[in-house]
C-alpha positions in Angstrom: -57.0 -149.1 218.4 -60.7 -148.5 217.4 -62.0 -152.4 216.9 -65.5 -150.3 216.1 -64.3 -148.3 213.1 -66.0 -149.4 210.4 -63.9 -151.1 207.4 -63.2 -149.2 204.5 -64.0 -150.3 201.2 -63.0 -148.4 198.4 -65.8 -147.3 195.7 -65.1 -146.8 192.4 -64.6 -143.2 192.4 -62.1 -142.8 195.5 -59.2 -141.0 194.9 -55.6 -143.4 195.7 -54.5 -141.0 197.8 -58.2 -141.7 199.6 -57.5 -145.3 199.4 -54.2 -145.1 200.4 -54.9 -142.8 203.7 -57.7 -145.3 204.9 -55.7 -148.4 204.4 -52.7 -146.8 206.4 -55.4 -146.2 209.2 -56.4 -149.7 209.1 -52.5 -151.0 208.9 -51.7 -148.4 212.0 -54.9 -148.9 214.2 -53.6 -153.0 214.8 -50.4 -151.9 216.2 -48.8 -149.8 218.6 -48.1 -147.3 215.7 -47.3 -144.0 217.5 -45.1 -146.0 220.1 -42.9 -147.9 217.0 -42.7 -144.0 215.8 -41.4 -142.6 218.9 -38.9 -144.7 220.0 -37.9 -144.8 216.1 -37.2 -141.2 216.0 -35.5 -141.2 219.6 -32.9 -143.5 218.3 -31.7 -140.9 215.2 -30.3 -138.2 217.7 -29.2 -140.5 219.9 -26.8 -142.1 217.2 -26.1 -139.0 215.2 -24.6 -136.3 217.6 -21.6 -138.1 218.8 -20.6 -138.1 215.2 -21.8 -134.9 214.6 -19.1 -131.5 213.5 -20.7 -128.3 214.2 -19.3 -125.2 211.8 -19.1 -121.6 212.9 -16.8 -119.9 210.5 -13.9 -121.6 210.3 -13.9 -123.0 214.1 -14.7 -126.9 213.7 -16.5 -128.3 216.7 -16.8 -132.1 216.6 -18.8 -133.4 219.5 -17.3 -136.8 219.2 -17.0 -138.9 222.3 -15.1 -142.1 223.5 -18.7 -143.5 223.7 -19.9 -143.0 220.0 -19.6 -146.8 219.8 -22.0 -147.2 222.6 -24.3 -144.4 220.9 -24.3 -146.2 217.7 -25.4 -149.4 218.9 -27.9 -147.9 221.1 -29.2 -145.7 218.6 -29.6 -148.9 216.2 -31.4 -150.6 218.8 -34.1 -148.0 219.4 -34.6 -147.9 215.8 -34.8 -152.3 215.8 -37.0 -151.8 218.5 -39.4 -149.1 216.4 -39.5 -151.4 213.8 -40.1 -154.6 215.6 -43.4 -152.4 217.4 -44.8 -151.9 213.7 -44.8 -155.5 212.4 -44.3 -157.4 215.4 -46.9 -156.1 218.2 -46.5 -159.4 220.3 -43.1 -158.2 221.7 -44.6 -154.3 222.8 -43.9 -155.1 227.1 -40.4 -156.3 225.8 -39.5 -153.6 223.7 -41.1 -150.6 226.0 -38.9 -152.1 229.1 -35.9 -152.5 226.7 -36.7 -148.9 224.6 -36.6 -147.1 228.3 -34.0 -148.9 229.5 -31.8 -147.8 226.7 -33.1 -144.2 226.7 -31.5 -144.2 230.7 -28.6 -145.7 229.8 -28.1 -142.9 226.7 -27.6 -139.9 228.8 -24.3 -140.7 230.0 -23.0 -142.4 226.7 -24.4 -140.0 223.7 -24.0 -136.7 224.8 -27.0 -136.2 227.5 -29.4 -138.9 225.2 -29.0 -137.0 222.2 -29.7 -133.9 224.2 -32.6 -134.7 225.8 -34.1 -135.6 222.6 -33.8 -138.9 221.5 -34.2 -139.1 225.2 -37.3 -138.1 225.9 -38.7 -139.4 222.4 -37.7 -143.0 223.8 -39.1 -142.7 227.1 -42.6 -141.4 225.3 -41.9 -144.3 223.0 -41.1 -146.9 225.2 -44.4 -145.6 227.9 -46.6 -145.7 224.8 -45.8 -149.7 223.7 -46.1 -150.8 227.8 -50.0 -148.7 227.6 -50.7 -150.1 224.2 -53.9 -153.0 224.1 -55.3 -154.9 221.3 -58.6 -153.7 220.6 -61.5 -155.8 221.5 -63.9 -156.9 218.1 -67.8 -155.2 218.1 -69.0 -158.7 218.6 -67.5 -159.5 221.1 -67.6 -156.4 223.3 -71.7 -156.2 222.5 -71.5 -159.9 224.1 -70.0 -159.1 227.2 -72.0 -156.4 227.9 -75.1 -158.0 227.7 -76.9 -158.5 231.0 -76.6 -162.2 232.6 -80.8 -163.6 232.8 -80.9 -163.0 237.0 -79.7 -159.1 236.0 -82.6 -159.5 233.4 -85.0 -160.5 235.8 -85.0 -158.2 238.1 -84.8 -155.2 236.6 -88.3 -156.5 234.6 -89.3 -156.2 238.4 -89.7 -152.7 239.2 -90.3 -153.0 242.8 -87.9 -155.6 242.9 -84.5 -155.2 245.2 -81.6 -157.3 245.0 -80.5 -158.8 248.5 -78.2 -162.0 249.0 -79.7 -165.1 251.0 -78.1 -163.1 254.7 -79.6 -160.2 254.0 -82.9 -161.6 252.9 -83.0 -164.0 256.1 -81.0 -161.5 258.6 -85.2 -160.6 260.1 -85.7 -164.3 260.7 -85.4 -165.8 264.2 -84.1 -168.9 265.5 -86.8 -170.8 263.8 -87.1 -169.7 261.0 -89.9 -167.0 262.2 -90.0 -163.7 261.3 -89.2 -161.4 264.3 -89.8 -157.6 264.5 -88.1 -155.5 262.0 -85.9 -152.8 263.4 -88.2 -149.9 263.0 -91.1 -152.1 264.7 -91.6 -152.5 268.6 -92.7 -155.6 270.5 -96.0 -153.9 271.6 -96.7 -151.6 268.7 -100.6 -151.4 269.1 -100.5 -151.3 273.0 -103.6 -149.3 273.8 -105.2 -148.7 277.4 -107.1 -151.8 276.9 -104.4 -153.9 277.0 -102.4 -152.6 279.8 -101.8 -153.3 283.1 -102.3 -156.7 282.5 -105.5 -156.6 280.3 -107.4 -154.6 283.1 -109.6 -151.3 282.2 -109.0 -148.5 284.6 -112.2 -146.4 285.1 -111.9 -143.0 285.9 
């Protein structure tokens, strides 16, 4: 789903057909459309080759099974499930678990799933309704991205750099005095002067 598409309303001189094309994109973008269509077509084979006669001459080759009861009712409920993923997109984890549950159990009760093709459309389906989301409205997504007012803050400050209260207080001492920094030493402007115990050495 696209929540940022922008809504389509129809001007006088749009074809139907136009019409009709941008208010199917609407109705489909609100629903897990392509998964509902999926595990819609994977019930068909499913249910249909068990009952299915192949012709070759006059050689009859009826692929009928002592599961085609078990096809059927599988079949019908990949195409209930399809259906309920168009107009009822509450229910999508439910029916992808159930759509792929029923795709497994079709390869050893219609004829290899329908030959590997209602199969495979009902895993697809079934994958497609457990990956599907409800979009997220424009407003609300330009809300959320918005930057909190400390995030605001200091990126106003260019020569600002973000540290937490440990980091910013890990230099201190026991007191609460700064100590040397880890690329400082104790005795960083030592000269001759001061050494050996503030005596000069001549010569």
């Amino acid at each position: 789903m696209n929540p940022q598409a922008p809504v389509y309303v129809r001007a006088e001189d749009d074809a139907w057909i136009t019409a009709v094309y941008y208010r199917f994109h609407a109705w489909s973008g609100r629903r897990p459309f392509w998964a509902g269509l999926f595990t819609l077509l994977g019930g068909f084979p499913i249910a249909y080759f068990p009952y299915a006669d192949l012709r070759l001459g006059n050689v009859s080759l009826a692929m009928a099974t002592t599961g085609g009861a078990g096809a059927l009712i599988i079949g019908v409920l990949l195409i209930t499930l399809g259906l309920a993923l168009w107009f009822q997109e509450t229910i999508r984890v439910f029916a992808g678990v159930a759509a792929i549950l029923l795709a497994l159990v079709s390869i050893p009760v219609s004829n290899l799933g329908g030959f590997f093709i209602g199969f495979s459309l009902s895993m697809v389906g079934g994958a497609l309704a457990l990956a599907w989301a409800p979009g997220q409205p424009a407003a609300e997504q330009s809300m959320a991205e918005q930057p909190t007012a400390e995030q605001a803050t200091a990126e106003q400050q260019p020569g600002a750099v973000a540290l937490s209260k440990a980091e910013a207080t890990a230099d201190m001492g026991a007191q609460g005095i700064p100590g040397p920094r880890g690329t400082e030493t104790a005795h960083a402007s030592e000269t001759t002067a001061h050494a050996d115990g503030g005596r000069n050495s001549a010569g």
